[in-house]
N, C-alpha and C positions, 0 to 999 in steps of 0.2 A: 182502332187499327186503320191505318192508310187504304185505299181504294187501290185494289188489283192494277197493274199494269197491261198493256193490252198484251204482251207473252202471257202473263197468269191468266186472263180472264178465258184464251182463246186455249190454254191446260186445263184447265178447270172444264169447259165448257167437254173437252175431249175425254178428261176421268169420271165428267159424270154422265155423259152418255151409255160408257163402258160399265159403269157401275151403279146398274139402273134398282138402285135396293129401299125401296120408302123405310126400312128398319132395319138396324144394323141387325149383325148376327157375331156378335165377337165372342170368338169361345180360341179352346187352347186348341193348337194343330196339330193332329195328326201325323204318326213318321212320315205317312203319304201325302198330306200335306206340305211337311215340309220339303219331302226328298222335290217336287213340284213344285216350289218357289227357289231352292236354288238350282234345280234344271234353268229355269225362266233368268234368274243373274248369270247364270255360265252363257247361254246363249245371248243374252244380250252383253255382256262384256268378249265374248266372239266377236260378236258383228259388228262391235263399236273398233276392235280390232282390225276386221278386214274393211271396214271401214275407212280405215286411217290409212291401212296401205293402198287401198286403190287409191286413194284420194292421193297419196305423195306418189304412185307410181305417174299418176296422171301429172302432175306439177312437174315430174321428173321428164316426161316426156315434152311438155311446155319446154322446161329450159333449155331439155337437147335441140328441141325443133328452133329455139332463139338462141343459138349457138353463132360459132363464128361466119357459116352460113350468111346468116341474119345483120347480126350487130357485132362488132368488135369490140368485146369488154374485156380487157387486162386491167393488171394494177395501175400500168402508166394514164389508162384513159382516165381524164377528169368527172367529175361528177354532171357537169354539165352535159358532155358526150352520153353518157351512162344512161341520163334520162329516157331517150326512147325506149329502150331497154326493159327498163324497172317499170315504165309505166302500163308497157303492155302486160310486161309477166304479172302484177302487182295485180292489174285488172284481172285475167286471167287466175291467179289465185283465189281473188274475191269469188269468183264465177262457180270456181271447185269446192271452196272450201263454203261456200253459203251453202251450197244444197247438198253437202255433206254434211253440216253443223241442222236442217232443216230435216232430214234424213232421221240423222239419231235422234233428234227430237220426238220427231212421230213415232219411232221404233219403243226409246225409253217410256214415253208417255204411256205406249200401250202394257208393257212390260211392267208400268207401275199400278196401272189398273188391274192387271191380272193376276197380282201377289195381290193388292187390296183387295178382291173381288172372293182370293182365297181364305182371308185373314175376316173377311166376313165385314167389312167395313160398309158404311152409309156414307155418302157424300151429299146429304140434304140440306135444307133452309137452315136447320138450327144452328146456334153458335157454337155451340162445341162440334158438329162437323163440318161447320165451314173452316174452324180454324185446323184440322186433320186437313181438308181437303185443299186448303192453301200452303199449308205444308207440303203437301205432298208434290202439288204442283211445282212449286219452287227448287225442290229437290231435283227434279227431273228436268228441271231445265236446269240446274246448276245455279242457281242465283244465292247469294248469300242471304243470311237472315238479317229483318231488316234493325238497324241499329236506332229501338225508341223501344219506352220503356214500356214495362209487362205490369200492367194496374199498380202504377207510382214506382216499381221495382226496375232500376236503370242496371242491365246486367254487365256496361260498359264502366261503370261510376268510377271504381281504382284500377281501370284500365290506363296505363302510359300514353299521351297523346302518340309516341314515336313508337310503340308496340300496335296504337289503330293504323297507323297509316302503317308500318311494318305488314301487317295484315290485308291490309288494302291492295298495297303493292305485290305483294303473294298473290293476291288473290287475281289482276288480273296479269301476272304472270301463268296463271295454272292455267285459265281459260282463254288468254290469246296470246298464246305463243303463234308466232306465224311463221312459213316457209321464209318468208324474206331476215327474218330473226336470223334463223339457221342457217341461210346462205351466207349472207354476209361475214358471218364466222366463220363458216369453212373455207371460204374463199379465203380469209386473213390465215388458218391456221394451215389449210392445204395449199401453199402460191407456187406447188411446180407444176406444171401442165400436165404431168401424166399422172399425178395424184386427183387433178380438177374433173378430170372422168367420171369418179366415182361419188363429184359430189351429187349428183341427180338422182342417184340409186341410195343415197345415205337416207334421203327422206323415207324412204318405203317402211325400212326398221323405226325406225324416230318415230313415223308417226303412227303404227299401227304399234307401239310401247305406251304412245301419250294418250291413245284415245283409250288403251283396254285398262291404263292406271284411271283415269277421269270415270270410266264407268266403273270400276269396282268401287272408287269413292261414292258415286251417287245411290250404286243400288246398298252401300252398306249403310248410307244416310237413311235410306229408304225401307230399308228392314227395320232401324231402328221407329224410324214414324209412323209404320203398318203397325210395329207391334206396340208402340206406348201403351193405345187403348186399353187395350188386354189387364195389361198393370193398372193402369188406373181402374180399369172395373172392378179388382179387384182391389187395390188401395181402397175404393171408396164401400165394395162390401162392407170389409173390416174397421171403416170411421163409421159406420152405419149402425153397426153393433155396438161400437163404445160411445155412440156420442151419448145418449143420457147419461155420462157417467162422467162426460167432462164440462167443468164449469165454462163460463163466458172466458175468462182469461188465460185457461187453458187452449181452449178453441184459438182464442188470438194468437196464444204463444207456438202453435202450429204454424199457423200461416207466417209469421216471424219466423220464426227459424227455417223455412222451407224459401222465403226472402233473401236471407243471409245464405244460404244454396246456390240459389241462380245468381246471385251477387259473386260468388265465387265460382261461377259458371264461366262467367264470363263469354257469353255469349246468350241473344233474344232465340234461344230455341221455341218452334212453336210448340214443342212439347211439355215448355213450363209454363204456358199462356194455358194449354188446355189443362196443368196437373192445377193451378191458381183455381180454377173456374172449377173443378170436379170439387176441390178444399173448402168453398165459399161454398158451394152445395150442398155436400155430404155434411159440414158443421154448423150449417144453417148463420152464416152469418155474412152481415152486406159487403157487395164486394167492393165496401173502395178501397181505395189509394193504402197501401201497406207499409208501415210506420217498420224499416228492419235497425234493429240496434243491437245487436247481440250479445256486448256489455250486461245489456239487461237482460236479456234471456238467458243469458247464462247462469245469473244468480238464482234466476226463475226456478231454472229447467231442474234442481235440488232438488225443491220441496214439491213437485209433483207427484201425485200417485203413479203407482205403478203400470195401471191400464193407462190414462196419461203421456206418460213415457212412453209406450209402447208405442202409441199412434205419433210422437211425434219423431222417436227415428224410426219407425218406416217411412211416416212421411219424406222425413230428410234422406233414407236411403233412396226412394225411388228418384228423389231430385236428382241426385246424384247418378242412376245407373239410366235416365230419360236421354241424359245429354248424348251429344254424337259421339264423346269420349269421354274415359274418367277423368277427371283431373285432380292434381294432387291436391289444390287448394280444398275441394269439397272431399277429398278422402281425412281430411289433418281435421276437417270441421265435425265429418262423422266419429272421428278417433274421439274427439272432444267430449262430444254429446254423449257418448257412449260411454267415456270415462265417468261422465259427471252424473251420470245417472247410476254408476255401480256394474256396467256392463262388460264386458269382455269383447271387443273389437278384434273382426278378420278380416283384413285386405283381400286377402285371396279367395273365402267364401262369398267376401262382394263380387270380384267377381267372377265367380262361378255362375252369381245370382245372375249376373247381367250377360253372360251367355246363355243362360236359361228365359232371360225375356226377351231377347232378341231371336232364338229360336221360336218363339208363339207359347211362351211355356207359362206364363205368367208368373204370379208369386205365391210362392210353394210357403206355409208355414215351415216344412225342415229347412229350406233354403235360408226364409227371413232366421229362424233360431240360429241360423250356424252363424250367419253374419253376428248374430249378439242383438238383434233389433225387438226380440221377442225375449219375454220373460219365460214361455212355455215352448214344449215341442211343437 
């Protein structure tokens, strides 16, 4: 794994102060719990709200104050004229919008320690809570997950060069859109002067929509990476009890087909880096480089026994309900696995499942049966 950035290092450093726990304590939450972590997302998608609007009432006030007063900006003026103009306001946004982007920062960061602190998480030396704790961090500043691969597993591999960069370009549309974006536009779609009044006051909506969309993204990223653990502690009871019972190439054909998972993820979630590392644990074998062919595990996946089976669509379910959404690729793969083993597949018990893990509920044996992932109730 790459070396922190200095944003991670200086989150990191902020979540584990906040969450001073030498030993996790991950267990399932409480209604009280829960009703307690999303008080904590409402309030913070508030404030990243009123956030936004002071910040654009403030820009709004910049540009009245740089009005005709000031500088003379029409359509006829050249762009060269223009410059004084944009350079002050341009600086002046940077001024606002940094210690507002600085703001939510410390705000979220804290917001994310106090859901983790409730969900009973460690943010210690070891490597399976560094990689929770770098997750987490990355969440909360919004940064994307980073694009190399999870132990030889490239979860980009039959991704379209022009669906990455598609992605790429989204992405930093979400997080810099800027006042000068929006001006520029209203100014071309609004050019009578008694419409151009209102564009100073269009920011205050705009932006206090863009920042409380932005934070319900990150605390719902954030919910899902509080509560992975939980499912895994739980995945990994239940490979703890079968593992005497499954041979070496069973074992393999686990981690194979939970490969061909995040392959159809299509995205480096930290959430499959820590389900890899609990898998190489709980089944006792070395963690290298993961050989995914699913041709061949398909054939495999037959003649296994039935406890076998079991562990490996749970396994493959939880790949699937870990990520930040379902996606249809790993729904059609669970369809598969589940046919091919004699099962009976339910999209909608999945998920059920995965509102139930993401609430701190972990994995219910009635839950895993109804999906079809368990032989027994």
């Amino acid at each position: 794994m790459a070396e922190p950035n200095l944003m991670e290092r200086i989150a990191l450093d902020v979540l584990r102060r906040r969450i001073d726990r030498a030993e996790p304590n991950i267990h399932k939450w409480s209604d009280s719990e829960l009703a307690a972590i999303q008080r904590i997302e409402r309030r913070t998608k508030a404030v990243a709200a009123l956030a936004g609007a002071i910040s654009g009432a403030l820009l709004g006030a910049v540009e009245i104050w740089l009005g005709p007063g000031v500088v003379q900006v029409t359509d006829s003026t050249r762009w060269r004229e223009q410059l004084p103009y944009w350079s002050l306001f341009i600086s002046l946004a940077v001024a606002v919008s940094g210690a507002e982007i600085l703001y939510l920062y410390w705000f979220v960061l804290r917001a994310v320690a106090r859901i983790s602190s409730i969900a009973g998480l460690s943010l210690s030396a070891r490597e399976i809570e560094q990689l929770i704790a770098r997750g987490l961090s990355r969440a909360a500043l919004e940064l994307p997950n980073p694009r190399q691969p999870i132990h030889g597993i490239d979860p980009y591999a039959r991704v379209p060069r022009w669906k990455l960069a598609a992605y790429s370009i989204l992405y930093r549309l979400k997080v810099g859109a800027t006042s000068f974006v929006l001006r520029v536009v209203l100014r071309r779609m609004l050019s009578r002067a008694t419409l151009r009044f209102f564009i100073p006051l269009v920011a205050i909506p705009v932006f206090a929509l863009w920042n409380g969309l932005i934070a319900r993204w990150i605390m719902r990223e954030v919910r899902v990476r509080v509560a992975g653990p939980l499912a895994l502690d739980d995945l990994g009871r239940r490979i703890a009890k079968a593992r005497s019972d499954l041979s070496h190439d069973a074992r393999r054909l686990v981690v194979e087909a939970v490969g061909e998972a995040i392959i159809r993820g299509e995205d480096a979630h930290p959430n499959y880096a820590v389900l890899l590392m609990r898998l190489f644990d709980e089944l006792e074998i070395s963690p290298e480089p993961v050989r995914v062919d699913w041709d061949s595990s398909r054939a495999a996946l037959k003649d296994l026994d039935p406890k076998a089976q079991d562990v490996l669509l749970v396994s493959l379910t939880v790949a699937a309900i870990l990520n930040s959404r379902l996606k249809k690729a790993q729904r059609e793969l669970l369809e598969e696995a589940h046919r091919l083993c004699g099962r009976p597949f339910r999209p909608q018990a999945l998920r059920d499942l995965r509102r139930k893990l993401i609430d701190g509920q972990g994995l219910s044996e009635e839950h895993l049966a109804a999906v079809g992932s368990l032989t027994r109730p």
